[in-house]
C-alpha positions in Angstrom: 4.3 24.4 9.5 3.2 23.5 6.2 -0.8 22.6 5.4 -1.1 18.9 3.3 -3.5 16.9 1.5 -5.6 14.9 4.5 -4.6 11.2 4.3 -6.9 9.6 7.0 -10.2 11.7 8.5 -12.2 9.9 11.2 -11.0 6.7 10.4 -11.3 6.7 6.4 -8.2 6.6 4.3 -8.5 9.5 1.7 -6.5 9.1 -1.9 -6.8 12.4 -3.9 -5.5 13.2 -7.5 -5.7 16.4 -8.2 -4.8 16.1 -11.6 -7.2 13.2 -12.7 -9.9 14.8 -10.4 -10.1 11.9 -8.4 -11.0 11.1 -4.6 -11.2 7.6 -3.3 -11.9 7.0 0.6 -11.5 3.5 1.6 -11.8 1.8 5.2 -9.4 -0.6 4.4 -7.3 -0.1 7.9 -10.6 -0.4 10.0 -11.7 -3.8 8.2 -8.0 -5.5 8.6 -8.5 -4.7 12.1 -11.9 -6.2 12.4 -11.3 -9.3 10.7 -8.0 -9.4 12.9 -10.2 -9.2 16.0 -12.8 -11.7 14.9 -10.7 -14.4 13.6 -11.3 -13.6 10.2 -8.4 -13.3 8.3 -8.5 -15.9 5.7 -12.4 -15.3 4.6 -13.2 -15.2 1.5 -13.8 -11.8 -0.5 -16.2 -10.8 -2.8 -16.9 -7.8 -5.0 -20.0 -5.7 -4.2 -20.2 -3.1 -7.4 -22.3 0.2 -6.8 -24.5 1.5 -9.7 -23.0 4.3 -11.1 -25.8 6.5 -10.5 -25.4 6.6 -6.8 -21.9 8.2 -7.4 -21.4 11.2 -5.3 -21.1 14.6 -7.3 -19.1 17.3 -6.2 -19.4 20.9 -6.0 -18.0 23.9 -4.4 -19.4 25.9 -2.0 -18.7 30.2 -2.1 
């Protein structure tokens, strides 16, 4: 039995490069399945931007 990388945790899709230091978690799954459910499919999109400040820092813990 071999231990990966988590690719989905509680319902959030997690992308992580190690190399670039980069961890992306999306709910892309869970809102294709809403809009399924809700007749939704063919709605219009629109790009909500988050200020930079309110990224998420990350630390380690000893």
């Amino acid at each position: 039995m071999t231990v990966s990388d988590a690719q989905c945790f509680l319902g959030l899709q997690i992308i992580r490069d190690r190399k670039l230091k980069i961890l992306k978690v999306h709910q892309s799954t869970y809102i294709r399945k809403m809009l399924e459910r809700f007749k939704m499919t063919d709605c219009k999109s629109v790009k909500t931007p988050s200020d930079k400040a309110s990224l998420v820092k990350f630390h380690t813990v000893n």
